[in-house]
Backbone as CSV, one residue per row, in Angstrom:
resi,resn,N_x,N_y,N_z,CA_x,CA_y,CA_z,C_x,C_y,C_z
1,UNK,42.112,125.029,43.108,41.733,124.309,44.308,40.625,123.310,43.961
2,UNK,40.741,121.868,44.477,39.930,120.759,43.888,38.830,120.851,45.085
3,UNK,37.333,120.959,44.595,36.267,120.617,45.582,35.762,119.450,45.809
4,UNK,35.021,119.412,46.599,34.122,118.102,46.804,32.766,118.584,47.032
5,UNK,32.031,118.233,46.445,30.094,118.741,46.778,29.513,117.409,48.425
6,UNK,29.343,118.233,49.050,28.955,117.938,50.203,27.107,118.551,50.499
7,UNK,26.115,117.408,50.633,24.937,117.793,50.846,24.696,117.546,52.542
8,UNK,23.928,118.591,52.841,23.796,118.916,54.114,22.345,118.855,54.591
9,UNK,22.024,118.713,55.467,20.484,118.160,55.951,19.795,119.028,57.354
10,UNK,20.967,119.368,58.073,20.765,119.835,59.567,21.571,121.417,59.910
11,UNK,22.295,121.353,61.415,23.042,122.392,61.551,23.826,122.803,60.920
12,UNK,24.289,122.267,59.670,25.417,122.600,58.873,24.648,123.659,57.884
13,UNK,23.638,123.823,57.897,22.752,124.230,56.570,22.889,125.933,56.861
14,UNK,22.985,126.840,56.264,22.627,128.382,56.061,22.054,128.709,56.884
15,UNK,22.551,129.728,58.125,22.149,130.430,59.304,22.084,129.684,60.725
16,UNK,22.306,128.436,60.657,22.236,127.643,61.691,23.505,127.258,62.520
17,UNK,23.473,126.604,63.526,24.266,126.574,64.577,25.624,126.306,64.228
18,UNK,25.719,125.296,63.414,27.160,124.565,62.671,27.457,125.651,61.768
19,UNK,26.818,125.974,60.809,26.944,126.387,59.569,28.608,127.278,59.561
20,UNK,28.285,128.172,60.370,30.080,128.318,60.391,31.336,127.397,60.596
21,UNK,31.172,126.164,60.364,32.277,125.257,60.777,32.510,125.143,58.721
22,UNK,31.309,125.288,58.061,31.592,125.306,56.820,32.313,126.459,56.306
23,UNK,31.736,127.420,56.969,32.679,129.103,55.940,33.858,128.829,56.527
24,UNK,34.400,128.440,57.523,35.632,128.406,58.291,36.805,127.368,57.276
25,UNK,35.772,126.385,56.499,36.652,125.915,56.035,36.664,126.247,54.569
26,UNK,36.353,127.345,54.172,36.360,128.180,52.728,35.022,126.984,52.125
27,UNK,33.829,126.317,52.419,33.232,126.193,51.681,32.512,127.131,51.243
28,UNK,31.373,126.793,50.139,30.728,127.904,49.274,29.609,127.058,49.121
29,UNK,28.321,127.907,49.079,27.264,127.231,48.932,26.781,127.307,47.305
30,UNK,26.541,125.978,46.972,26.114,126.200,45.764,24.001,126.006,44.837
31,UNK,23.784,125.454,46.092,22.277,125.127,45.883,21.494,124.315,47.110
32,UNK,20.008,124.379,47.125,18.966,123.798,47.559,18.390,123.209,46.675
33,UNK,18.144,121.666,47.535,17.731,120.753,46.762,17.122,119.848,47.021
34,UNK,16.523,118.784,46.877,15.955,117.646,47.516,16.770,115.792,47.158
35,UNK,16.542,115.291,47.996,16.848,113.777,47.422,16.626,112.764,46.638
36,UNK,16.331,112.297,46.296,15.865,111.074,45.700,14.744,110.773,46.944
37,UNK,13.446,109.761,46.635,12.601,109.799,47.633,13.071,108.303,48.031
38,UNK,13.807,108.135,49.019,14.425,107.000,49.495,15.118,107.397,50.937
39,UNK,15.147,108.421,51.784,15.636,108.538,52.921,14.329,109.014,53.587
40,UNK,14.990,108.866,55.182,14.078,109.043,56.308,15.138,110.116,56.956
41,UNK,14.374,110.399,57.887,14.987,111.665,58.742,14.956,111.917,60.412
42,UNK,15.667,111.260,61.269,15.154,111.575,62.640,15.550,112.782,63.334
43,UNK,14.722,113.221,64.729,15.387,114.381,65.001,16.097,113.706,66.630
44,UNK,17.499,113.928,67.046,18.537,113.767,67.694,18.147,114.952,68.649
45,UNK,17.641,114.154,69.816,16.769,115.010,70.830,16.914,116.499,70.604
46,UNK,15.922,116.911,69.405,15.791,118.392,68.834,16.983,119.266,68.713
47,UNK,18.655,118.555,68.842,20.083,119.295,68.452,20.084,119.528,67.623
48,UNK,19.503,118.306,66.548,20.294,118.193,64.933,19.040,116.766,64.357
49,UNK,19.625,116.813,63.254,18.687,115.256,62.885,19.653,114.635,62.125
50,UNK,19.286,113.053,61.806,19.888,112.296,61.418,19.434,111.310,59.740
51,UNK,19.772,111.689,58.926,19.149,111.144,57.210,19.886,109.768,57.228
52,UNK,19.128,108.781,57.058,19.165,107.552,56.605,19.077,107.097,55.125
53,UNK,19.118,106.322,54.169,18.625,106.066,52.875,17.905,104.765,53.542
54,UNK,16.721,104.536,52.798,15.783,103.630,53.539,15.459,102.251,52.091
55,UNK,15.232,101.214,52.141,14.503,100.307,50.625,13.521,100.512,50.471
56,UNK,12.371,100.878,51.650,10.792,101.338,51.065,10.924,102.203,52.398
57,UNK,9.429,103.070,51.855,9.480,103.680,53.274,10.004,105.195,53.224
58,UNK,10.864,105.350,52.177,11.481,106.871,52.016,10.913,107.960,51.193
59,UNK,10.902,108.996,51.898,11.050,110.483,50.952,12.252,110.959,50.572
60,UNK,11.640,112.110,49.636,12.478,113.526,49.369,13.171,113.825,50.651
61,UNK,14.451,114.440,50.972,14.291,115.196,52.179,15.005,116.692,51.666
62,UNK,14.829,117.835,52.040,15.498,118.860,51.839,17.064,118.833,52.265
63,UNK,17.928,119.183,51.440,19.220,119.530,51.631,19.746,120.633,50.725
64,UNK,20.840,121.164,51.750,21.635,121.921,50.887,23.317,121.843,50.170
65,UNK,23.334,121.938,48.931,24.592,121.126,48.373,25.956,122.461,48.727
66,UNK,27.108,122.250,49.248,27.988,123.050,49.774,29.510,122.267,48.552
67,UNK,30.158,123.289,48.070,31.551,122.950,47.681,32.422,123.019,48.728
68,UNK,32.879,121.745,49.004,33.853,122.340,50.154,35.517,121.914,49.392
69,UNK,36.794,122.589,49.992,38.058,122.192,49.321,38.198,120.965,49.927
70,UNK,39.018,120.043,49.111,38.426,118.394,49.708,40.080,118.684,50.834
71,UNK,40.643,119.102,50.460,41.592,119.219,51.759,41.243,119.556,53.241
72,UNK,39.856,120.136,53.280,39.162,120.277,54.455,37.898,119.731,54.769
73,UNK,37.838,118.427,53.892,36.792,117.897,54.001,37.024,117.177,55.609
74,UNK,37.629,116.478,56.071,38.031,116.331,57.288,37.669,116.984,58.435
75,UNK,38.280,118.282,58.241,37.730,119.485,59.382,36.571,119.276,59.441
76,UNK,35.814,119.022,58.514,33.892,119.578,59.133,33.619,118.003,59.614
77,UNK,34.501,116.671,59.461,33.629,115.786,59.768,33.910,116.091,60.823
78,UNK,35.062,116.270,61.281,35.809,115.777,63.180,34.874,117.122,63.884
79,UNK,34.188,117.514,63.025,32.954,118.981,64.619,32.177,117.999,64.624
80,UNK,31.616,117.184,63.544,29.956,117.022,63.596,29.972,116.424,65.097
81,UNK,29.022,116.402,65.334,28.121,114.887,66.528,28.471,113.706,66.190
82,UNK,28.812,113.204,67.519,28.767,111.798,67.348,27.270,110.980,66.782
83,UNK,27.546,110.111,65.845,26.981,109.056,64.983,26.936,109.700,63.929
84,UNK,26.944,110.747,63.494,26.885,111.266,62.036,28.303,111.465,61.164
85,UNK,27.902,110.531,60.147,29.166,110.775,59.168,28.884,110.556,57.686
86,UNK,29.361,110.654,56.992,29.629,110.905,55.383,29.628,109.333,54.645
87,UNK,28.282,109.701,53.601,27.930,108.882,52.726,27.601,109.542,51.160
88,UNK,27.409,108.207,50.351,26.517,108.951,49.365,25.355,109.057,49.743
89,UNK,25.084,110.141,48.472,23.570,110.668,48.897,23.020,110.667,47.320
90,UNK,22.076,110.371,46.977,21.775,110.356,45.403,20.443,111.416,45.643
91,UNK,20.549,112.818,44.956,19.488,113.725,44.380,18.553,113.365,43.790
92,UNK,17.400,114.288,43.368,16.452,113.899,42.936,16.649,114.147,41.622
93,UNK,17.356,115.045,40.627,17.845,114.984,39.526,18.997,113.558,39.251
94,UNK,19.124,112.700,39.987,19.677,111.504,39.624,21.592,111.795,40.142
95,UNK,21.920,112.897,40.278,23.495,113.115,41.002,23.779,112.592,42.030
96,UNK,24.786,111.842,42.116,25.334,110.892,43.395,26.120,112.216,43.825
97,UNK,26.146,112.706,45.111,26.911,113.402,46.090,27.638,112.789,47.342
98,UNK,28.072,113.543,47.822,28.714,112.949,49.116,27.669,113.514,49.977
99,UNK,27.178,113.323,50.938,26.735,113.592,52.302,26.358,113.211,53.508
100,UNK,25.945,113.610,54.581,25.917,114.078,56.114,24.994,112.954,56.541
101,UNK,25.136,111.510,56.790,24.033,110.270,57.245,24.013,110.452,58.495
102,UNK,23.276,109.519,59.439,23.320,109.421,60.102,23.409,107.629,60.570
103,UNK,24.190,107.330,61.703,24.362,105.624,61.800,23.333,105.481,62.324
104,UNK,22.931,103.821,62.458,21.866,103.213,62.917,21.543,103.364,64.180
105,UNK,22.611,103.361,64.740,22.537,103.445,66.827,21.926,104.871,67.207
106,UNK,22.273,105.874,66.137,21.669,107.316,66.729,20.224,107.754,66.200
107,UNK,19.794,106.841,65.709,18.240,106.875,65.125,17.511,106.107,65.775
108,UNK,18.059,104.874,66.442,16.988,104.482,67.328,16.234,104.721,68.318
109,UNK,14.995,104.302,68.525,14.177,105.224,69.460,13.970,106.819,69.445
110,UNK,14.539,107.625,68.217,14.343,108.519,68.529,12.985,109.173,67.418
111,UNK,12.602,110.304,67.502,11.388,111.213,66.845,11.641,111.042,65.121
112,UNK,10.881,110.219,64.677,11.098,110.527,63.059,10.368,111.885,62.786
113,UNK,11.087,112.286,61.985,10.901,113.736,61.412,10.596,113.408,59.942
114,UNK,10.296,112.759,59.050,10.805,112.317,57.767,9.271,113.263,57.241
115,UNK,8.483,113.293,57.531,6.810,114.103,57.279,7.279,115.529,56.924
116,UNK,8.268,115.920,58.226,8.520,117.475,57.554,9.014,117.918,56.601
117,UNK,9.900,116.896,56.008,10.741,116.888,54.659,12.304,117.905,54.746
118,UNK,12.158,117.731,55.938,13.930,118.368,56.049,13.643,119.307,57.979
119,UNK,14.967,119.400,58.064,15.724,120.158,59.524,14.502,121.204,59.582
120,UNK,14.518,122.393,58.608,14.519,123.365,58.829,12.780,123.421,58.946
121,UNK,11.766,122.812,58.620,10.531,122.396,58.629,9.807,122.305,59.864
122,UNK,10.885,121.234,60.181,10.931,120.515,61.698,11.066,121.644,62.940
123,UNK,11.969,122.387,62.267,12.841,123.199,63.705,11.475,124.727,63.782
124,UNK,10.998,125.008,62.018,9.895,125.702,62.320,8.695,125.567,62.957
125,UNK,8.266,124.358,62.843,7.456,123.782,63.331,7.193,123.882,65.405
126,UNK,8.615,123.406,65.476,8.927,123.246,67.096,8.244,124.999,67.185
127,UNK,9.084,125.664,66.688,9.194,126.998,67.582,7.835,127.587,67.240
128,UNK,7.045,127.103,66.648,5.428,127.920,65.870,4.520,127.800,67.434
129,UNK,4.894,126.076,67.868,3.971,125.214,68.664,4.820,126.034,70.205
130,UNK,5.942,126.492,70.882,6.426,127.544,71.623,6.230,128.783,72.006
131,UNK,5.336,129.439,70.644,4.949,130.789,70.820,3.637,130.826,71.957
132,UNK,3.864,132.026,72.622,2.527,131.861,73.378,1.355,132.633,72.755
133,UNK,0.226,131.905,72.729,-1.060,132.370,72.716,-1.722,133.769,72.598
């Protein structure tokens, strides 16, 4: 069976809301990792967030790299959210991957997150500042 390495940024990532749309389609996780320091990161009114590659201006962002069978690479795009779809993504060890962008129209105006350095930072963060007193 032929894979495709798919890097992931948001709900698709290990324990989170999507993440079963990946086991569903026999992917396998193969690592955590970071980017190349050239993307930004918004958060999509606190659902999900959205990774850009930026010319100045960018970090690292945390992702996680998934094998998926490229025969079901399809299936996981047609769940995501609208504006998010599939680009390269270049690692910080220098590997071009495929992964999870986000378009220009769904980043505007919204919360840059790019400081936390990934989803899962962000989403800790929210729920730390929720707890009561």
């Amino acid at each position: 069976m032929q894979t495709v390495s798919l890097a992931v940024n948001g709900t698709l990532m290990r324990g989170l809301e999507l993440n079963e749309n990946l086991l569903n389609a026999g992917a396998t996780f193969i690592q955590e990792t970071l980017t190349e320091p050239a993307y930004r990161l918004w958060s999509i009114e606190d659902r999900h967030p959205a990774m850009m590659k930026v010319k100045t201006g960018g970090a690292s962002i945390y992702v996680e790299i998934w094998a998926i069978p490229t025969n079901n690479l399809a299936q996981i795009l047609l769940q995501e959210p609208p504006g998010l779809c599939v680009g390269k993504v270049r690692l910080l060890d220098g590997e071009e991957v495929l992964g999870v962008l986000g378009e220009t129209f769904l980043c505007e105006g919204k919360q840059e997150i790019t400081k936390w350095g990934g989803w899962r930072a962000y989403i800790a963060d929210l729920q730390k500042k929720k707890l009561p007193l």
